[in-house]
N, C-alpha and C positions, 0 to 999 in steps of 0.2 A: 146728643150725648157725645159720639165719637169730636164733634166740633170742637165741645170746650174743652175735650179731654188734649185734642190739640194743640189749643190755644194755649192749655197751660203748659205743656210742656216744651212748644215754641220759645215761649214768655219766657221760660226760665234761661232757655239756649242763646236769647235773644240779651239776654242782663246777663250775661255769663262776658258773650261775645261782643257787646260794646261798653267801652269805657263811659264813664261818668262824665257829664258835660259842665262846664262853670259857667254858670251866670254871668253875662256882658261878654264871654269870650268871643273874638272874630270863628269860627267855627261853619260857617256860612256852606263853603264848598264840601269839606269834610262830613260835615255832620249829613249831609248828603250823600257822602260815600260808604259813610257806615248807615245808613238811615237803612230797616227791612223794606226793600219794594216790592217783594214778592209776595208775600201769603198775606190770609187775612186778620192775621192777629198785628202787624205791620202797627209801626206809629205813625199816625196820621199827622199833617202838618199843620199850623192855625192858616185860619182865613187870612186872607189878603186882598188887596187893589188888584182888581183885574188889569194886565201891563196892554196895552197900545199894540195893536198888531202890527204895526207899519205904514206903509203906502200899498193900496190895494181894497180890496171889499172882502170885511168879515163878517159874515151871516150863520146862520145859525137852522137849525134841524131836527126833527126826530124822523127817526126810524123803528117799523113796528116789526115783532116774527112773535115765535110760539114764547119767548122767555120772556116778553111782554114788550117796554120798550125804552130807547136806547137816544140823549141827544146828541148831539155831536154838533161841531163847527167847521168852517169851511173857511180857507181862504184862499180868494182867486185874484190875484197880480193885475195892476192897473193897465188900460189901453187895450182892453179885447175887443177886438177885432168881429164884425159878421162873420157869421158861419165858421169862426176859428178854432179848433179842438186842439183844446193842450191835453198833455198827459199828466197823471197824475198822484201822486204820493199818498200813502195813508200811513197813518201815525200814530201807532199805540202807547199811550203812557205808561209810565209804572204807578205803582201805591202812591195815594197820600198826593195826586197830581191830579190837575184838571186837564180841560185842552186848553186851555188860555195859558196857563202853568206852563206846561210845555211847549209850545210856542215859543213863549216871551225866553222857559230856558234852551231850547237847541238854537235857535232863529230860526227856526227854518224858513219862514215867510219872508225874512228879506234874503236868501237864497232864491227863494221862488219868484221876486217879484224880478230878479237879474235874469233866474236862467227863464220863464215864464211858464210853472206847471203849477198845477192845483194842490194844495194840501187839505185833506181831509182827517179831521180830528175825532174817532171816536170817543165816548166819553162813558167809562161804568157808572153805574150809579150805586146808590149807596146801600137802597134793599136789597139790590144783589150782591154785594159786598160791603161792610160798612168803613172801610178802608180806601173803596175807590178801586180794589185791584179785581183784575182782570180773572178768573178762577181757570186760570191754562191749566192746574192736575186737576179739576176734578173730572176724568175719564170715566170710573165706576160710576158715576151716577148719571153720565152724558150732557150733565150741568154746560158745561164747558163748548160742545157742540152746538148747543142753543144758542151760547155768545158770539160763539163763529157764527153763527147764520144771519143776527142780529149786524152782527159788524159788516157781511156779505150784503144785508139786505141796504145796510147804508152805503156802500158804495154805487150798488145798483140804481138809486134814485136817486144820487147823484150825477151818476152818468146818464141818466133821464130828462133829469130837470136843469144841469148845466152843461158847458162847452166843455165839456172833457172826452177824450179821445178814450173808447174802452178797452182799447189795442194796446196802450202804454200805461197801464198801472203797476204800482210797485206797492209794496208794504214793509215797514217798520218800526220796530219797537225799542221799549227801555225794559229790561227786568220782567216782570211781567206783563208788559206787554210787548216785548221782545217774543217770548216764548209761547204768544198767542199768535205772533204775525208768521212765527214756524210754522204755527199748525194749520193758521188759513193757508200757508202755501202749501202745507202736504194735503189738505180737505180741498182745497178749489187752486189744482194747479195749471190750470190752462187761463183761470183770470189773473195771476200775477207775472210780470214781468222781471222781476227780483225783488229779493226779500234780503232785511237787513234785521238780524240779532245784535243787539247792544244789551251785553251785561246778563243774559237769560238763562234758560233752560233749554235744551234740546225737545222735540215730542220723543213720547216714550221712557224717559227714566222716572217721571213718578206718576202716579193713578190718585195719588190724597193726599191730604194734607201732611198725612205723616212720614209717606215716601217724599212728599215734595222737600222734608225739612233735611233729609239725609241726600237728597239733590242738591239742595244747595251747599252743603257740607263736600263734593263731590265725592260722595261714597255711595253712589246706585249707577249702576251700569246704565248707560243706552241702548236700546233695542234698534236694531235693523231697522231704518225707514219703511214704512210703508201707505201711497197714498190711499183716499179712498176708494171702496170698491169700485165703483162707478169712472172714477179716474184714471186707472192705473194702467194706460197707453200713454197719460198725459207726460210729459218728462218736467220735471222741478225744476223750477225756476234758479238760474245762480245767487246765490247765496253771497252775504258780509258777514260774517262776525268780527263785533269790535269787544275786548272783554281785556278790561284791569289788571295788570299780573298781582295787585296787591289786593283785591276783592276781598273783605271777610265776610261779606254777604254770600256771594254765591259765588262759591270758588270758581278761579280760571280754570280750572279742569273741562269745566261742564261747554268753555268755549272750543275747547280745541276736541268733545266729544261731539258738538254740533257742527264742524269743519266737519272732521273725520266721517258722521254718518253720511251727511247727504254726498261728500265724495264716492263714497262705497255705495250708495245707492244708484250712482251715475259710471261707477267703476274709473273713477279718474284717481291718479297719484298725487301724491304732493309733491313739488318741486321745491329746489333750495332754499332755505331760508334767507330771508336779505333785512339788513336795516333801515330803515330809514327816520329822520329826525328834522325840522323843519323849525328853523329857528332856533329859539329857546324852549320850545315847546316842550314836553313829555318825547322822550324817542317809544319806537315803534319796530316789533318784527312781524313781517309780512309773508305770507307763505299761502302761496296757490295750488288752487289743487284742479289737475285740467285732465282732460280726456281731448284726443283729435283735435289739437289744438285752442280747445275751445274751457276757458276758467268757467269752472261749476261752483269754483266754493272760493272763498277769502279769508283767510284768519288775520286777524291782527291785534297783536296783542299789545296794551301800549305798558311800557313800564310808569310806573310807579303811581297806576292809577286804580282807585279803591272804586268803590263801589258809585259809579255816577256818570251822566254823559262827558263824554270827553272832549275838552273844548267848549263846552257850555258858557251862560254866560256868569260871567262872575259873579253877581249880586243875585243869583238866584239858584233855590234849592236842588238838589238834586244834581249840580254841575259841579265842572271841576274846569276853571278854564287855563290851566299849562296843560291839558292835555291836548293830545295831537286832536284837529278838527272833524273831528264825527261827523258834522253836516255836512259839510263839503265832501266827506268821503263818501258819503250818502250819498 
């Protein structure tokens, strides 16, 4: 009940908030920036061509826990080595996205086959969401904790069954699954190395679908970090946030609320804001947040980028490519 009561009121906020689209228009990157990536009432994207991973080996996965179970894909960079342990990335989509999807739009796999570390792709599936997205607020029902463990248990057997070093993992997301790869770093922070928010939510500003819809509007406060019980000697992993100052998905507020908490959970400042612009690209303001010399958090904010990875690649959803390069910031 409370679901569709959701849904319909998202729906409306959702047609309220995006313009009408026209038939044959170029709309490609845009229609990506304003596309909902976060909740489950989200517009889904049609089917397509699965895009080519690159050079390297793309295989494929499941992972089982108590939320049933979860596939995912892997790609690991040509010429390994005996006994060789890379480190390794993991990568949460948003809505309406697969892990082929996301690949083909960050690149990230031909990043990886340069610098030589493993990308691992979780993948929702659609009975648990029929959107594809990732359920980072539902907190009250501890929905959401099951996918964390799901996503945990797939790393775990990866770092079992392939060359990946368990010393150098990191995690990052889109939207929601941005605001998932938050919460794996606040839930298991001694297995991440850093963690990257692209376009998301903080943990703690919504519990349901109906707090999450006034998060993305940025009108819900965030709550003080805190890891879980079990954890909380652990210290949090340094933090990216990359987030659109023109979002009308999910306001930039909620980027510079996710900077701000985990600084204050680590007691570190923010230092001067600086510019930076790279080419023709989208420019960018950069603002660190450090303790004992040592960066906890990263904001960066790029201008005049809506809702979508930044730098992406052009021909595909969910990207926006004049924006500064998210991957390589990665």
């Amino acid at each position: 009940m409370w679901a569709s009561s959701a849904a319909r009121i998202l729906a409306a906020f959702l047609k309220a908030a995006r313009p009408p689209l026209k038939r044959g228009s170029a709309l490609k990157t845009e229609t990506a920036s304003r596309s909902p990536l976060l909740l489950s009432v989200a517009t889904s994207t049609k089917a397509r061509a699965s895009p080519k991973p690159g050079a390297g080996v793309w295989s494929a996965g499941v992972a089982m826990g108590t939320a049933g179970a979860r596939r995912y894909s892997l790609y690991h960079p040509p010429g390994l080595q005996p006994k060789e342990q890379l480190p390794m990335i993991v990568m949460l989509h948003g809505c309406g996205q697969d892990a082929r999807g996301f690949a083909a739009s960050t690149r990230m796999n031909q990043i990886a086959a340069r610098q030589r570390f493993v990308v691992l792709y979780p993948e929702q599936n659609r009975p648990a969401n029929r959107h594809g997205c990732w359920n980072w607020f539902a907190t009250q029902s501890g929905r959401v904790y099951d996918e964390a463990a799901l996503v945990m248990a797939a790393v775990e057997q990866v770092c079992v069954l392939h060359s990946v070093d368990r010393n150098r993992v990191a995690v990052a997301g889109l939207s929601a699954g941005a605001s998932m790869a938050a919460l794996m770093a606040t839930r298991y922070p001694e297995r991440f190395k850093a963690v990257v928010m692209h376009s998301g939510i903080p943990p703690g500003t919504a519990n349901s679908a109906l707090t999450a819809m006034r998060a993305m509007q940025g009108r819900r406060e965030t709550v003080p970090l805190q890891a879980a019980p079990s954890k909380r000697t652990a210290a949090l992993p340094p933090l990216l946030v990359i987030h659109g100052t023109i979002d009308i998905v999910v306001d930039a507020r909620n980027g510079r609320a996710a900077a701000q908490v985990w600084a204050e959970a680590a007691g570190a400042r923010a230092s001067a804001e600086r510019s930076v612009q790279r080419g023709r690209r989208f420019a960018m303001k950069i603002t660190d947040f450090r303790r004992n010399g040592r960066t906890v958090a990263t904001l960066a904010d790029i201008e005049r980028l809506g809702h979508a990875w930044s730098g992406g690649a052009a021909k595909e959803p969910f990207s926006n490519a004049q924006g500064s390069d998210a991957s390589r910031m990665v």
